[in-house]
ROSE-4610 file (N, C-alpha, C; in Angstrom, 1 decimal, always signed):
// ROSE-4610
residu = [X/X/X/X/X/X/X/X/X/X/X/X/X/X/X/X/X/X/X/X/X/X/X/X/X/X/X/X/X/X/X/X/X/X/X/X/X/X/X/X/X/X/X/X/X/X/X/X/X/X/X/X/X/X/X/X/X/X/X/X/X/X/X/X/X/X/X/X/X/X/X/X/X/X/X/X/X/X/X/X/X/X/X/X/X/X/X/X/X/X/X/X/X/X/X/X/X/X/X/X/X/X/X/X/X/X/X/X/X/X/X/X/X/X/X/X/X/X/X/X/X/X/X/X/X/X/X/X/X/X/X/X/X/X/X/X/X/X/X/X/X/X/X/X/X/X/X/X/X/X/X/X/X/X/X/X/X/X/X/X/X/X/X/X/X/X/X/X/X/X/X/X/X/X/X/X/X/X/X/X/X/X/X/X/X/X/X/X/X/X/X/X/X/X/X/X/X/X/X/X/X/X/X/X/X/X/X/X/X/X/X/X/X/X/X/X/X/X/X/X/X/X/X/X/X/X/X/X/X/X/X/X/X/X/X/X/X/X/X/X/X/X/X/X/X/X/X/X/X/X/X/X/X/X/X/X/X/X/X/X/X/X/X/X/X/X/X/X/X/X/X/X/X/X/X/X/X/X/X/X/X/X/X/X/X/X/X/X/X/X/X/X/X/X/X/X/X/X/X/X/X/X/X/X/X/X/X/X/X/X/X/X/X/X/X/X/X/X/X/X/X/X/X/X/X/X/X/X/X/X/X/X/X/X/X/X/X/X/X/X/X/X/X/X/X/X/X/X/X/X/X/X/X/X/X/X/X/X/X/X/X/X/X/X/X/X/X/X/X/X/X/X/X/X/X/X/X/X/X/X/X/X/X/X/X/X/X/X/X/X/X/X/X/X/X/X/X/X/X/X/X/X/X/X/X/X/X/X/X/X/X/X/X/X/X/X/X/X/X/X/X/X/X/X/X/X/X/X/X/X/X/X/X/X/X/X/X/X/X/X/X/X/X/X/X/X/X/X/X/X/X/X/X/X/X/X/X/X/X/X/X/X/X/X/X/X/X/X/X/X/X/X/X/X/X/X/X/X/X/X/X/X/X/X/X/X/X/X/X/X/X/X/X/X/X/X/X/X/X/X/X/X/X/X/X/X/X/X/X/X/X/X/X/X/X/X/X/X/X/X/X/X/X/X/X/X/X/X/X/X/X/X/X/X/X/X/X/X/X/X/X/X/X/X/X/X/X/X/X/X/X/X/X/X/X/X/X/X/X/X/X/X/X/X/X/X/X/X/X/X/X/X/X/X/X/X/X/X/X/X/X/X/X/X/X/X/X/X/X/X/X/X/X/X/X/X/X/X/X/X/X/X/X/X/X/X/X/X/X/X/X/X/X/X/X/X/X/X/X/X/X/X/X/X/X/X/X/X/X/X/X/X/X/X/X/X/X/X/X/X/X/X/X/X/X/X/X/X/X/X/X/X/X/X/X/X/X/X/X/X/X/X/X/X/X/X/X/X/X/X/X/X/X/X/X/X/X/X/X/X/X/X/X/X/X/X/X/X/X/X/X/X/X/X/X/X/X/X/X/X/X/X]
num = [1/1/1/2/2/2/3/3/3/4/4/4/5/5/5/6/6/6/7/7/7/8/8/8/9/9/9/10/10/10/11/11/11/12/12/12/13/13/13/14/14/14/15/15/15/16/16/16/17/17/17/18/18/18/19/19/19/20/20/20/21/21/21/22/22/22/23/23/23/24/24/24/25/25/25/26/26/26/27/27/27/28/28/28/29/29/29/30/30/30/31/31/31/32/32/32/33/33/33/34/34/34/35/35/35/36/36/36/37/37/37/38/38/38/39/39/39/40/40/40/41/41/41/42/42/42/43/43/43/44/44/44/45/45/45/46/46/46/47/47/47/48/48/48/49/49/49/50/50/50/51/51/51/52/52/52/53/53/53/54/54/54/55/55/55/56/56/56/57/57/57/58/58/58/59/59/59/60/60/60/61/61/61/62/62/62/63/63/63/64/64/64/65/65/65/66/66/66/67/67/67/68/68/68/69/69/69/70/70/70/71/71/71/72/72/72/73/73/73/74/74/74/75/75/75/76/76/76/77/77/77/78/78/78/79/79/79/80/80/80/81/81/81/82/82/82/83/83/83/84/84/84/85/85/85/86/86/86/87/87/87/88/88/88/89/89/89/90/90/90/91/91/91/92/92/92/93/93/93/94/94/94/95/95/95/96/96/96/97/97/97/98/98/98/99/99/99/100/100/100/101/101/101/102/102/102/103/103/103/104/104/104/105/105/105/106/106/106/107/107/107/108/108/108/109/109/109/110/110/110/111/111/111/112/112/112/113/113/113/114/114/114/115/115/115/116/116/116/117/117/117/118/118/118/119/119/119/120/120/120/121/121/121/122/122/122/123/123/123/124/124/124/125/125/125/126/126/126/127/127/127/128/128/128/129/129/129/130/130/130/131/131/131/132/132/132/133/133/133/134/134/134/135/135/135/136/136/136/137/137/137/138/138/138/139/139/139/140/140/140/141/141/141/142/142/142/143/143/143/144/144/144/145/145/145/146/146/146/147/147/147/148/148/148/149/149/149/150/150/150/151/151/151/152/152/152/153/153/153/154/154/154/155/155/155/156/156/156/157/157/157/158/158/158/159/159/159/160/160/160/161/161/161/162/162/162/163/163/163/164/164/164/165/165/165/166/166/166/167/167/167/168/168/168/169/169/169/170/170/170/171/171/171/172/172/172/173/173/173/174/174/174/175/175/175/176/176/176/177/177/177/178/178/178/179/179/179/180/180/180/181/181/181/182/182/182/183/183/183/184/184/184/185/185/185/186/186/186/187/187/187/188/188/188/189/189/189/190/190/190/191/191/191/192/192/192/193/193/193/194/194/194/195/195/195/196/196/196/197/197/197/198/198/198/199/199/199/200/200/200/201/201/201/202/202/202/203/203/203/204/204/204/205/205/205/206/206/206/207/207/207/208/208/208/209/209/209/210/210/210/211/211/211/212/212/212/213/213/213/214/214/214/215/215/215/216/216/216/217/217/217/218/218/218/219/219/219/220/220/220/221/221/221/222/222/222/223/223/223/224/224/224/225/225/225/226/226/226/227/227/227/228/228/228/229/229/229/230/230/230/231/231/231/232/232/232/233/233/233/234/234/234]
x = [+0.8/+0.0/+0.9/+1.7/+2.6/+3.3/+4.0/+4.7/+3.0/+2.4/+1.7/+1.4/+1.0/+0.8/+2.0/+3.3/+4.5/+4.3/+4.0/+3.8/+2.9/+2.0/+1.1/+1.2/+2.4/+2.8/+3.4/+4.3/+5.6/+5.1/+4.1/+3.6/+3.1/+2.3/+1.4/+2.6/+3.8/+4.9/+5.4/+5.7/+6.2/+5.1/+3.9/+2.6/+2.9/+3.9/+4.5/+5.5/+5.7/+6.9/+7.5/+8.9/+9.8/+9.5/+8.1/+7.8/+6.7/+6.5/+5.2/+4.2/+3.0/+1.5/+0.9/+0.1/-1.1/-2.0/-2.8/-3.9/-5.0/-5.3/-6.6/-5.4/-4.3/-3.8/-3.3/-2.8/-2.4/-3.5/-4.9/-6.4/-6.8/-6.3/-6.3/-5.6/-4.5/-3.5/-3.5/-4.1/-4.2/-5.4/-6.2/-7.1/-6.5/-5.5/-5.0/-3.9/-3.5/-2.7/-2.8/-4.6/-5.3/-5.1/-5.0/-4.6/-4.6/-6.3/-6.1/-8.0/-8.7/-10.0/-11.0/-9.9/-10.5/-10.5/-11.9/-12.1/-11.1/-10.0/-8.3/-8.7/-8.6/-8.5/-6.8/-7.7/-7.1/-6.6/-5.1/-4.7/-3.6/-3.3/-2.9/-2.0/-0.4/+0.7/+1.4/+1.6/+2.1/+3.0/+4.4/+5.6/+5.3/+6.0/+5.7/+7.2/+7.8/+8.9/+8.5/+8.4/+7.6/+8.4/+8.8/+9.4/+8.3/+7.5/+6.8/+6.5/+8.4/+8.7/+8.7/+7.8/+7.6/+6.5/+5.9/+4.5/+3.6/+4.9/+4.4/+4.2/+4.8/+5.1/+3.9/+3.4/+2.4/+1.0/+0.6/-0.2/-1.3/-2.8/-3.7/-5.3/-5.9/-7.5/-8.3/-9.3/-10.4/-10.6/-11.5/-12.0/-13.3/-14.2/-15.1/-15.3/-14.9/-14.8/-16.1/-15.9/-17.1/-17.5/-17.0/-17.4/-17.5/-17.1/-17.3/-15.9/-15.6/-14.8/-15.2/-16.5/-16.8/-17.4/-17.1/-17.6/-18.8/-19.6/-20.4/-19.5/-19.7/-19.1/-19.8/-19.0/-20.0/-19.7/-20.9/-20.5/-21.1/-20.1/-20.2/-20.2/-21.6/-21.3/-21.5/-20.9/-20.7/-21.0/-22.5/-23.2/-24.1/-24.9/-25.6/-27.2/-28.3/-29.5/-30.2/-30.9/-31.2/-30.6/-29.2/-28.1/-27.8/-28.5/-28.3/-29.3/-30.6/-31.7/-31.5/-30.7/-30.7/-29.5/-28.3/-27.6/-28.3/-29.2/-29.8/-30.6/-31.5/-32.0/-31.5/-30.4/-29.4/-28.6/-29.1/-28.2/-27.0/-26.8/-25.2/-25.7/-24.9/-25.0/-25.1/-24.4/-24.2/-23.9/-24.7/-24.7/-24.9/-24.5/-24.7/-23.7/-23.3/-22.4/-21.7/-21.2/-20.3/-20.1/-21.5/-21.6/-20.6/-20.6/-19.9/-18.7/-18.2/-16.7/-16.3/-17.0/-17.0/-16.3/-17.6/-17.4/-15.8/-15.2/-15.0/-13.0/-13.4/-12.4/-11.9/-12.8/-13.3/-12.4/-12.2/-11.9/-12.5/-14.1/-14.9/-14.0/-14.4/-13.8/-14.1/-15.9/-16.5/-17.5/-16.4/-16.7/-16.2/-15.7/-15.0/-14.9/-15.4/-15.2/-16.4/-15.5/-16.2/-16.5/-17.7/-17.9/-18.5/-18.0/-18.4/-19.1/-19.8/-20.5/-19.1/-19.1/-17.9/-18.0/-19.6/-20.0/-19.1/-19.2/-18.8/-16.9/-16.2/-14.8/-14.2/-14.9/-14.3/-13.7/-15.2/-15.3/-14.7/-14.6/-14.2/-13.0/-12.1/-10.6/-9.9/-10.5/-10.1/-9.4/-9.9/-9.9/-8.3/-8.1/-6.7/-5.7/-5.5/-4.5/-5.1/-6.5/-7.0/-7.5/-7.9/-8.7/-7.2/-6.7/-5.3/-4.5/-4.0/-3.1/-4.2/-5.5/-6.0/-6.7/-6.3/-6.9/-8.0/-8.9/-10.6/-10.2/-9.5/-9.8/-10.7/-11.8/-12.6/-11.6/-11.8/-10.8/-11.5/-11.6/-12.1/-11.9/-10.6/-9.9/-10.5/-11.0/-11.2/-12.8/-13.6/-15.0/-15.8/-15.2/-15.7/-16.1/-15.5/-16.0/-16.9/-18.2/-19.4/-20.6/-21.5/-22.8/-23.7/-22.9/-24.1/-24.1/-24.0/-23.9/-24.2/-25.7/-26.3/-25.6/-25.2/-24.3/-22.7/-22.3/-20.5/-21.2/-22.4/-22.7/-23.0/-23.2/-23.9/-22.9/-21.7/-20.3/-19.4/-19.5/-18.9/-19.7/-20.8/-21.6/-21.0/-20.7/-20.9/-19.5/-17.9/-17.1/-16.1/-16.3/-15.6/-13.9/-13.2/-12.2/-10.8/-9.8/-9.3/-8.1/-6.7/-5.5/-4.4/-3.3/-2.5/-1.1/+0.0/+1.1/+1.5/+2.5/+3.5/+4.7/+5.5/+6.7/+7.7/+7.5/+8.2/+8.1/+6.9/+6.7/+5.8/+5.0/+4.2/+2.7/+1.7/+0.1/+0.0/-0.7/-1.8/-3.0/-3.7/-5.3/-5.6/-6.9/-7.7/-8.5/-8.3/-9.7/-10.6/-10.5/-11.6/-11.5/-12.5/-11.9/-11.2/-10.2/-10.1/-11.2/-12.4/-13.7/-14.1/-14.1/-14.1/-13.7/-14.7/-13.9/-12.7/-12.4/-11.2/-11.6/-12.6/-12.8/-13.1/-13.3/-13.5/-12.4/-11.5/-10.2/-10.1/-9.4/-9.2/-9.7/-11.1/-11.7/-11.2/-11.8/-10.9/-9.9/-9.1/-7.9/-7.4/-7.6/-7.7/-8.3/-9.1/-9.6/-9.0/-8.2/-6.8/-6.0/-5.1/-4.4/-4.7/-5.4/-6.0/-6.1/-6.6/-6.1/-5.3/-4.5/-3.1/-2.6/-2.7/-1.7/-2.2/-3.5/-3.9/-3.7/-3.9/-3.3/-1.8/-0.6/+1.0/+0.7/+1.6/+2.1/+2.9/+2.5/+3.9/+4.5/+5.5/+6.9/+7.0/+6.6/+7.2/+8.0/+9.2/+10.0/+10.7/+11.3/+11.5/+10.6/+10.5/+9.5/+8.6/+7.3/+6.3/+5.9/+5.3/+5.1/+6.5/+6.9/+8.0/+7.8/+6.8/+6.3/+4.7/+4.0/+2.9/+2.7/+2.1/+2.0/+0.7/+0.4/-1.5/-0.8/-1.3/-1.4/-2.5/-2.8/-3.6/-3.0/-3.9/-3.9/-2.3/-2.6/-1.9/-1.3/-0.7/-0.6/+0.4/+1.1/+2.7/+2.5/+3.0/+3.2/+3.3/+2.4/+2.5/+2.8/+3.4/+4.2/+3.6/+2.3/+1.5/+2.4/+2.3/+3.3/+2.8/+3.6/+3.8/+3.4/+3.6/+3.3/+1.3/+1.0/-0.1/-0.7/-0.4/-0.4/-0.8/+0.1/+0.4/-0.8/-1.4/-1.9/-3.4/-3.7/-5.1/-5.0/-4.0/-4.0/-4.6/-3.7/-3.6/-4.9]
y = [-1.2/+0.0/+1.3/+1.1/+2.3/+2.6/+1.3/+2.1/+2.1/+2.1/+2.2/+3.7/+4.0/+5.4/+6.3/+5.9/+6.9/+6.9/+5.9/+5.8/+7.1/+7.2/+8.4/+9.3/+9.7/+11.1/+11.3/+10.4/+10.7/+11.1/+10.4/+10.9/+12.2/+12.7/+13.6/+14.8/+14.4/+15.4/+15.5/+14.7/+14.6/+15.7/+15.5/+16.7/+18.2/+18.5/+20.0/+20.4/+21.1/+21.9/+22.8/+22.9/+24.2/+25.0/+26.0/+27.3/+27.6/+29.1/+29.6/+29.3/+29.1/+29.0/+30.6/+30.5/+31.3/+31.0/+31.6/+31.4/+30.2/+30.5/+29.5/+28.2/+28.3/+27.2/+26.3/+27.2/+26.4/+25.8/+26.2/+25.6/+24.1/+24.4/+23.2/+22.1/+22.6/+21.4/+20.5/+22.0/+21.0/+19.8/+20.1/+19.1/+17.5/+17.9/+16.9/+16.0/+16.5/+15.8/+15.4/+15.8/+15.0/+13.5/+13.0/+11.5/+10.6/+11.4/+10.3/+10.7/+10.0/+9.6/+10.5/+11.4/+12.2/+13.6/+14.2/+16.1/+16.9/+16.8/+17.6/+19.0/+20.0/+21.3/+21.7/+23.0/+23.7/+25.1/+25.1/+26.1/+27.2/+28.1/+28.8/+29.4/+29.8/+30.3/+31.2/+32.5/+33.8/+34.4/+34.0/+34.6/+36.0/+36.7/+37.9/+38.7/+39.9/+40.4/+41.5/+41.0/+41.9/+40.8/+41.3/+40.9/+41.0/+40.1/+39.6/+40.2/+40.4/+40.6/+41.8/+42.6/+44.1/+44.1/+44.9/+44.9/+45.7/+46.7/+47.6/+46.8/+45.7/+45.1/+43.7/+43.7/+42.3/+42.3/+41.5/+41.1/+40.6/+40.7/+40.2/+40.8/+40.1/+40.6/+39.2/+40.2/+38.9/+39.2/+37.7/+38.2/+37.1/+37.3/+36.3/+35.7/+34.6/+33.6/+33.6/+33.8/+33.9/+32.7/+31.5/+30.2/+29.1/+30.2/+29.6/+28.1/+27.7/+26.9/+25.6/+25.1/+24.0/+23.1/+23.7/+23.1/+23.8/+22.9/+23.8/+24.5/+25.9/+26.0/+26.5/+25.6/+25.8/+27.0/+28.2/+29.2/+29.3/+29.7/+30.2/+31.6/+32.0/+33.7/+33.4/+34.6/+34.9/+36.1/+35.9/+37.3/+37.2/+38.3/+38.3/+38.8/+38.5/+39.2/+38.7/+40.0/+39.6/+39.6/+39.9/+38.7/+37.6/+36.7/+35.2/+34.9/+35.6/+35.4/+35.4/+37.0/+37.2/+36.4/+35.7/+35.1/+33.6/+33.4/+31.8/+31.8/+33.0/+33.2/+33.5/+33.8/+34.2/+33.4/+31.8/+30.4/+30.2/+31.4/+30.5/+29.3/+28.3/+27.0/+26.6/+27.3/+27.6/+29.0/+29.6/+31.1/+30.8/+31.6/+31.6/+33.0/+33.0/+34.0/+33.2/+33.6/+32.9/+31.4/+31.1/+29.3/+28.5/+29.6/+29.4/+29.1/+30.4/+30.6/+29.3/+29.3/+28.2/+27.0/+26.6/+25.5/+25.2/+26.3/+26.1/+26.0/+27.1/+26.7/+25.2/+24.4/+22.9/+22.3/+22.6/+21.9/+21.5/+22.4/+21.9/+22.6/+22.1/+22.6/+22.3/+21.8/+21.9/+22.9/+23.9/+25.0/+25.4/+26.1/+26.1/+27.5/+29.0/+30.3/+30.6/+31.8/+32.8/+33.7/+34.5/+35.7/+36.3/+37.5/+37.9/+39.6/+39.6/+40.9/+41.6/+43.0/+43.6/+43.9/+44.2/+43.6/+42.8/+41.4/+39.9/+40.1/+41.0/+40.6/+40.1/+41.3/+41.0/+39.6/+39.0/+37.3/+36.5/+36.7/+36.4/+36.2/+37.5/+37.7/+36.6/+35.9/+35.0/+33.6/+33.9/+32.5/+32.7/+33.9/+34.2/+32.7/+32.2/+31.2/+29.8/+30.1/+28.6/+28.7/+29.8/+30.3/+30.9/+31.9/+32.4/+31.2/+30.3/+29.5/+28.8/+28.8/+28.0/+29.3/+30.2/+31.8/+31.7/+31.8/+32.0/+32.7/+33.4/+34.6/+36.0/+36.1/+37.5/+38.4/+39.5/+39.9/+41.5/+42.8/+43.9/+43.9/+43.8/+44.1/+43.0/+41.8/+40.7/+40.6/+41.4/+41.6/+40.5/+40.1/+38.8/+39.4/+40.8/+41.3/+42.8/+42.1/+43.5/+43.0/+44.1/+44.0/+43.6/+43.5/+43.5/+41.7/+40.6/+39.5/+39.0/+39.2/+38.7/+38.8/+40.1/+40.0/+39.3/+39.1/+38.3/+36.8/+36.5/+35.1/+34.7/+35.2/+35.5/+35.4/+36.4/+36.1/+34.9/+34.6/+33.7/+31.9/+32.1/+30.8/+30.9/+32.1/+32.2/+31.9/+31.7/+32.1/+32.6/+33.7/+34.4/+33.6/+34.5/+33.4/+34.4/+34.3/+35.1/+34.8/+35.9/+35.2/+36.4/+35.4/+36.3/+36.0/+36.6/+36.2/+35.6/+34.5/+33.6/+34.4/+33.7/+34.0/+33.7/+32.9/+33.0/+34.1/+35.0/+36.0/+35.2/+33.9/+33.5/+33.6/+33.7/+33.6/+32.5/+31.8/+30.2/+30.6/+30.2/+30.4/+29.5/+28.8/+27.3/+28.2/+27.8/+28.6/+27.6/+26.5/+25.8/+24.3/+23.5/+21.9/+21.8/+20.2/+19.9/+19.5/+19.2/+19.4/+20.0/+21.5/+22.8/+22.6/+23.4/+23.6/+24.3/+24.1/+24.6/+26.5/+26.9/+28.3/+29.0/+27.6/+28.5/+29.0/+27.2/+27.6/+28.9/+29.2/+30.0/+31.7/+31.7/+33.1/+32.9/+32.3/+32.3/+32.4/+31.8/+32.7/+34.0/+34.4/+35.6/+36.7/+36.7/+37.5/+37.5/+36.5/+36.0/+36.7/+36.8/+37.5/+39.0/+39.5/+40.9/+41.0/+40.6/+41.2/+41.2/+40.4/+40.3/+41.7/+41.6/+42.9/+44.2/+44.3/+45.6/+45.8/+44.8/+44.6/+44.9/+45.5/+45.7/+46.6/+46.5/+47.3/+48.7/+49.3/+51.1/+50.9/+50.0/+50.2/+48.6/+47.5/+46.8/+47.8/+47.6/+47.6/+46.6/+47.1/+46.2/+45.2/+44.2/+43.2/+42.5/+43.2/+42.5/+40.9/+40.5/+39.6/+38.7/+37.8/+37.1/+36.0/+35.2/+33.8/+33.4/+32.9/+32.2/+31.0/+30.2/+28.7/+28.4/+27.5/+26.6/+25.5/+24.5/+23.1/+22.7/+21.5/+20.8/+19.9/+19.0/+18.3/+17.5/+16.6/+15.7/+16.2/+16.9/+17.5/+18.2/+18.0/+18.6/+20.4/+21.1/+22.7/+23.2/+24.4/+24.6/+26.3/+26.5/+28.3/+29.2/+29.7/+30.9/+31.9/+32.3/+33.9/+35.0/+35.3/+36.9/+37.8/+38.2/+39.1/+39.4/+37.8/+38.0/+38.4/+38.3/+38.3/+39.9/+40.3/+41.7/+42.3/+42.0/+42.7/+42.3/+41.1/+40.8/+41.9/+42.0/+43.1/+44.4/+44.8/+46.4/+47.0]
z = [+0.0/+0.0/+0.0/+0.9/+0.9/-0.5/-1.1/-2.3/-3.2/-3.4/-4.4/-4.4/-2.6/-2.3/-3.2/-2.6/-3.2/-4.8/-5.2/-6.4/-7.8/-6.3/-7.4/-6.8/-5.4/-5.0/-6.2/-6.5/-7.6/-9.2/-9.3/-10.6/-10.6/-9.5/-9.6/-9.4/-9.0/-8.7/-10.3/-10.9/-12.2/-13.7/-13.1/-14.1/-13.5/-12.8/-12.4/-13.0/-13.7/-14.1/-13.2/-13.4/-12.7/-13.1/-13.1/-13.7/-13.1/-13.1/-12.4/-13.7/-12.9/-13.8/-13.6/-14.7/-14.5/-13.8/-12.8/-12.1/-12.5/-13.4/-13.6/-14.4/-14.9/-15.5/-14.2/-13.2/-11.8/-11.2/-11.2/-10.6/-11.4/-12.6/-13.6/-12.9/-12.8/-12.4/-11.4/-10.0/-8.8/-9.0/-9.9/-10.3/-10.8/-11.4/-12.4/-12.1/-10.7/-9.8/-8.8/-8.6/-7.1/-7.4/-6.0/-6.4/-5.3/-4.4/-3.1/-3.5/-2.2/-2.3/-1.2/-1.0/-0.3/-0.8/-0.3/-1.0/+0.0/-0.5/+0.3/+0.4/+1.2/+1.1/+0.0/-0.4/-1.2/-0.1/-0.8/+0.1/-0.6/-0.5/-1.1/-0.1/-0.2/+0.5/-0.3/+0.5/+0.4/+0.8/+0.2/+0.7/+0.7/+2.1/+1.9/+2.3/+1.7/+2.0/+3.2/+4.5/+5.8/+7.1/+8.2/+8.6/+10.2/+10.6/+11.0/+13.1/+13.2/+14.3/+15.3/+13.9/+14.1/+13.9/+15.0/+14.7/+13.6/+13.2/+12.0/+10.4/+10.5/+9.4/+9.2/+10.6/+10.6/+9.3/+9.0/+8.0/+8.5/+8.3/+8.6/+8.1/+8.0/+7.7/+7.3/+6.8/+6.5/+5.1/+4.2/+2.9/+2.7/+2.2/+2.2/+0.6/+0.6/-0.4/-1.5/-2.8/-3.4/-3.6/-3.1/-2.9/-2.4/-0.9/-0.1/+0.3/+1.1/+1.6/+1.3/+0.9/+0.3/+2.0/+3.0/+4.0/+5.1/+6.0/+6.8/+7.4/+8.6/+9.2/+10.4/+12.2/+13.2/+14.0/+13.6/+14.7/+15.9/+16.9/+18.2/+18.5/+18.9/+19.5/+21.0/+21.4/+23.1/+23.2/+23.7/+24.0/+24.6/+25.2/+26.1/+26.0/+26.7/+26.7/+25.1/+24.7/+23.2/+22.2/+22.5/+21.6/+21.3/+22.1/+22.0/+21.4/+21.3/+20.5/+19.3/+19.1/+17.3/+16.9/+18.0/+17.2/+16.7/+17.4/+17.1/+16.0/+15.7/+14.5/+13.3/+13.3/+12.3/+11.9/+12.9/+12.3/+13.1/+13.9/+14.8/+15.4/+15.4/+15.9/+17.4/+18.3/+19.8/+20.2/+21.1/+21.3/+22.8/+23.9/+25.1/+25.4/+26.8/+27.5/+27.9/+29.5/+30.9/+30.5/+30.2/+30.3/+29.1/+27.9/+26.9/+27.1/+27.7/+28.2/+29.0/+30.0/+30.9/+29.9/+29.4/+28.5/+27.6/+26.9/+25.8/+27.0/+28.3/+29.2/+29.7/+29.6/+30.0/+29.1/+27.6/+26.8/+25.5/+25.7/+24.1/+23.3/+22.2/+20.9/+19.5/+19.7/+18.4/+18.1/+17.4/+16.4/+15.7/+15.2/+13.5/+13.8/+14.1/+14.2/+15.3/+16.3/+17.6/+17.3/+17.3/+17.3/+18.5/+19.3/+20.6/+20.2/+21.4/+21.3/+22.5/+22.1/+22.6/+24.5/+24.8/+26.5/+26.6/+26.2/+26.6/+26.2/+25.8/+25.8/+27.0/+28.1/+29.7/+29.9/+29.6/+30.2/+29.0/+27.6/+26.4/+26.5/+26.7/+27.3/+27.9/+28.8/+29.6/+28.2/+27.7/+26.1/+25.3/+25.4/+24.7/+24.3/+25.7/+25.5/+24.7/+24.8/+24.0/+22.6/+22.4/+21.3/+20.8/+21.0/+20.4/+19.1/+19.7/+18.9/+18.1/+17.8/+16.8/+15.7/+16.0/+15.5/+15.2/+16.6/+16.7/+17.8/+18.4/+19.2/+18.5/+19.0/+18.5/+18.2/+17.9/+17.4/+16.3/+16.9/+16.3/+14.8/+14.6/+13.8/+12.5/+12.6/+11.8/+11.6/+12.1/+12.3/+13.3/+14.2/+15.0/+16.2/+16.6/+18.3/+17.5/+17.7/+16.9/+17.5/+17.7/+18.1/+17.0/+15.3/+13.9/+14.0/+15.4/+15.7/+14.4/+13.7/+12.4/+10.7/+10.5/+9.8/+9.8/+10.9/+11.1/+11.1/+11.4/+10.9/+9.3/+9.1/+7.3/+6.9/+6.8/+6.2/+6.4/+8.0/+8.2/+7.6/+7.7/+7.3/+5.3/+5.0/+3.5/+3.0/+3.5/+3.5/+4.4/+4.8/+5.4/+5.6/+5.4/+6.1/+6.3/+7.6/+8.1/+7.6/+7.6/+6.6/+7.8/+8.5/+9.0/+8.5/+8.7/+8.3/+9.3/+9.5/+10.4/+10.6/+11.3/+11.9/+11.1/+9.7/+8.7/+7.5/+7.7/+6.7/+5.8/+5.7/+4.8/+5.1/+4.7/+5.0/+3.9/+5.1/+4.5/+5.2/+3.4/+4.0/+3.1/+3.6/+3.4/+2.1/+0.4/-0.2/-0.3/-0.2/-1.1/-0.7/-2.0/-1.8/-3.4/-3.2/-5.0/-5.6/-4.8/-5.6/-6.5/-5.8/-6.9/-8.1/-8.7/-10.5/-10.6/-11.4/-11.5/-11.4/-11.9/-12.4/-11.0/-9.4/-9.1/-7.6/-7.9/-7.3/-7.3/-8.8/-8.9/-8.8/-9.1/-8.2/-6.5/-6.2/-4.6/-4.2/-4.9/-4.8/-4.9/-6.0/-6.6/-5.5/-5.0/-3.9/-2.6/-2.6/-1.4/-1.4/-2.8/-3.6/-3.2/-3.4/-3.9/-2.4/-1.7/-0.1/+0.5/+0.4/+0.7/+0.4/-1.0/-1.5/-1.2/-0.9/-0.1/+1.5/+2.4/+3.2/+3.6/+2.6/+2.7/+3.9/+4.4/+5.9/+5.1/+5.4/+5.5/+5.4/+6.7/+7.2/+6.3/+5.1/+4.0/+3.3/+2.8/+2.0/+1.0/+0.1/-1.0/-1.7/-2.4/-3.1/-2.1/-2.0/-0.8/-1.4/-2.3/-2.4/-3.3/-2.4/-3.0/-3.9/-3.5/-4.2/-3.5/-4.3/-4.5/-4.7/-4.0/-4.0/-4.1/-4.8/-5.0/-4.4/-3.2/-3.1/-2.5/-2.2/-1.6/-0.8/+0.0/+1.1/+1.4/+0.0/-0.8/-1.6/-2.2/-3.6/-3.7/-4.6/-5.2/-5.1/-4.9/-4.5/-6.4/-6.5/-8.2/-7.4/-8.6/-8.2/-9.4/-8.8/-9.4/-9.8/-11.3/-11.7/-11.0/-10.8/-9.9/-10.5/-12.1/-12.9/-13.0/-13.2/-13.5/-12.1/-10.9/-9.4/-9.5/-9.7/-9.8/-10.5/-11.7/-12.3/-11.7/-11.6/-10.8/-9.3/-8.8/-7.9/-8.0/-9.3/-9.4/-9.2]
């Protein structure tokens, strides 16, 4: 089983050339070198020339996928009074206050994105260390700590999806499945792309985006052209 496995890593490695793709010619390909039995996420990686350890230079925001991530997704709001109302009617999956916190302090951990009303940070706060390293901490800045509770679910049930830079200077963000068409990898991406590059810090200097990567789960690494990068940007 094993070599048969390596067998169609190696091939699927061998349908990539040493050269950057076009956008939609790279969305092609991740298709044409899927080669396991499972619907793999698609991911997309953004060398960035920003040096991560300054905080003038850090990278982050949100973008909502115009097709969505290809999966449900379970939200959690943390709010209070007739906020837990309109978050339940609005479709979040688990809404509560304290009890939430409580809970998720405990150890739960089936949900997929937090959204808190800005009352509830106090008690929310407390989450930093657990919610932090999986990046579902609320968060002003990423639209998840707002009283429009109804609206951050709608985006987030639709897409939504949050992109920070690492400690190596790269942003990975999940666009899709290899299910997808190829047409629409690639829009999703593209909208990745395009915030990223509006997203540049001030204090970047020299060549902000350095390289672009399409892979999947399983799947050989394809190197998106830059130029065309550039211009779906501008």
């Amino acid at each position: 089983m094993a070599k048969k496995s390596g067998k169609h890593v190696e091939n699927a490695r061998k349908k990539v050339e040493a050269r950057p793709y076009k956008l939609a010619e790279a969305s092609e390909l991740i298709k044409k070198t899927h080669h396991t039995k499972f619907n793999e996420t698609v991911e997309l990686a953004i060398n960035l020339g920003v040096d991560p350890k300054h905080s003038d230079q850090v990278v982050r925001g949100t973008v909502v996928l115009p097709n969505g991530l290809g999966k449900s997704v379970r939200v959690l709001v943390i709010a209070g009074g007739d906020k837990i109302r309109e978050a339940t009617e609005a479709g979040a999956d688990y809404a509560g206050g304290d009890d939430m916190v409580q809970k998720i302090m405990e150890g739960w951990t089936d949900y997929d994105a937090v959204i808190a009303t800005p009352d509830m940070m106090r008690s929310a706060g407390k989450l930093g260390k657990v919610l932090g390293p999986r990046g579902l901490m609320p968060n002003p800045k990423t639209g998840t700590v707002t009283m429009d509770v109804a609206k951050a679910i709608k985006e987030t049930k639709a897409g939504k999806v949050e992109f920070r830079v690492d400690k190596a200077g790269i942003v990975h963000c999940a666009i899709g499945k290899i299910q997808f068409d190829a047409s629409k990898i690639a829009e999703n991406a593209h909208v990745v792309i395009v915030a990223v590059v509006k997203a540049k810090p001030a204090a970047a200097k020299g060549t902000y985006v350095k390289k672009i990567t399409l892979t999947s789960t399983m799947g050989p690494a394809i190197t998106v052209d830059l130029a065309e990068a550039e211009v779906l940007a501008a």
